[in-house]
C-alpha positions in Angstrom: 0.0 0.0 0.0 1.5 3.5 -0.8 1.3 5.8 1.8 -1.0 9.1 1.1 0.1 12.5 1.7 -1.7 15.0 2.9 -0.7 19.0 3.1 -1.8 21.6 6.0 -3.5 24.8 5.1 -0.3 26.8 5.4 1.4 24.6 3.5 -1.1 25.0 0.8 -1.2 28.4 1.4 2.9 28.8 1.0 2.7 27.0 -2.2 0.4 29.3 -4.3 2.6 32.1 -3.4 5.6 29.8 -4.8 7.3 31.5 -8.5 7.2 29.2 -11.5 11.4 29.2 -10.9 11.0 27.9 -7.2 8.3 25.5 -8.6 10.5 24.2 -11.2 13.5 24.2 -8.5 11.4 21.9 -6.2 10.4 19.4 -8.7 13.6 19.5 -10.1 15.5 18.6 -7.1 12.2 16.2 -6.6 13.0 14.3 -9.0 16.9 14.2 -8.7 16.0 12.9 -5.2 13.2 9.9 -5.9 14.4 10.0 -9.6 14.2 6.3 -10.9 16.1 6.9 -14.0 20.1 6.7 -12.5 21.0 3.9 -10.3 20.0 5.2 -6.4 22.9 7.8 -5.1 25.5 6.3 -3.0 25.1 6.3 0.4 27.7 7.1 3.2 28.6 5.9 6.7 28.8 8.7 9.7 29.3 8.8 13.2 26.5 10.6 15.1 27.1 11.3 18.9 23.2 10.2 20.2 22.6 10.5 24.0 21.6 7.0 24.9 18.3 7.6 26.0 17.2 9.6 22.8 19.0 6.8 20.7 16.5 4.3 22.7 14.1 6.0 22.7 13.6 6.5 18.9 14.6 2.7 18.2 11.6 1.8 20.2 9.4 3.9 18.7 10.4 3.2 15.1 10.0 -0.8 15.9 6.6 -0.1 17.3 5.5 1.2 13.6 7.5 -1.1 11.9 10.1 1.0 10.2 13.7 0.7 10.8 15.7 3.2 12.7 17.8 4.4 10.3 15.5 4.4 7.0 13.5 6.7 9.5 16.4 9.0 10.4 17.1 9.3 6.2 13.3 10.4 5.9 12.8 12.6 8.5 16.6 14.2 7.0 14.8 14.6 3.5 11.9 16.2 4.7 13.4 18.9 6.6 15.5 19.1 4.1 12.7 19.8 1.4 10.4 21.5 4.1 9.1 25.1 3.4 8.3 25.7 6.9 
């Protein structure tokens, strides 16, 4: 089942205000992002300093909605990375 999105008000709001050039920008780097055409981008290893407890924490939490810890990390990266706010 694919998940559905659904979009706030303000959200909604921010995006008729958007430029055809910032609208082209997003879906551009949309698509260089979830692009299927190129194999997926490498990915590298880091070292992140997590107190325990957080760490813990949001390993449990992740497990309790079936997602792994670090695919969930990588999406909650993207979307503030592509978040208007």
């Amino acid at each position: 089942m694919k998940p559905t999105q659904y979009f706030s008000k303000e959200y909604l709001e921010h995006c008729r205000t958007l430029s055809p050039e910032q609208i082209v920008r997003f879906l551009e780097d949309f698509r260089l992002l979830h692009g299927r055409e190129s194999p997926p981008a490498r990915s590298r290893l880091i070292s992140l300093k997590v107190p325990e407890p957080l760490l813990a924490a949001f390993k449990t939490k992740a497990q309790s909605i079936g997602i792994p810890y670090q695919t969930q990390i990588k999406r909650l990266m993207t979307r503030w990375l592509f978040d208007p706010d």
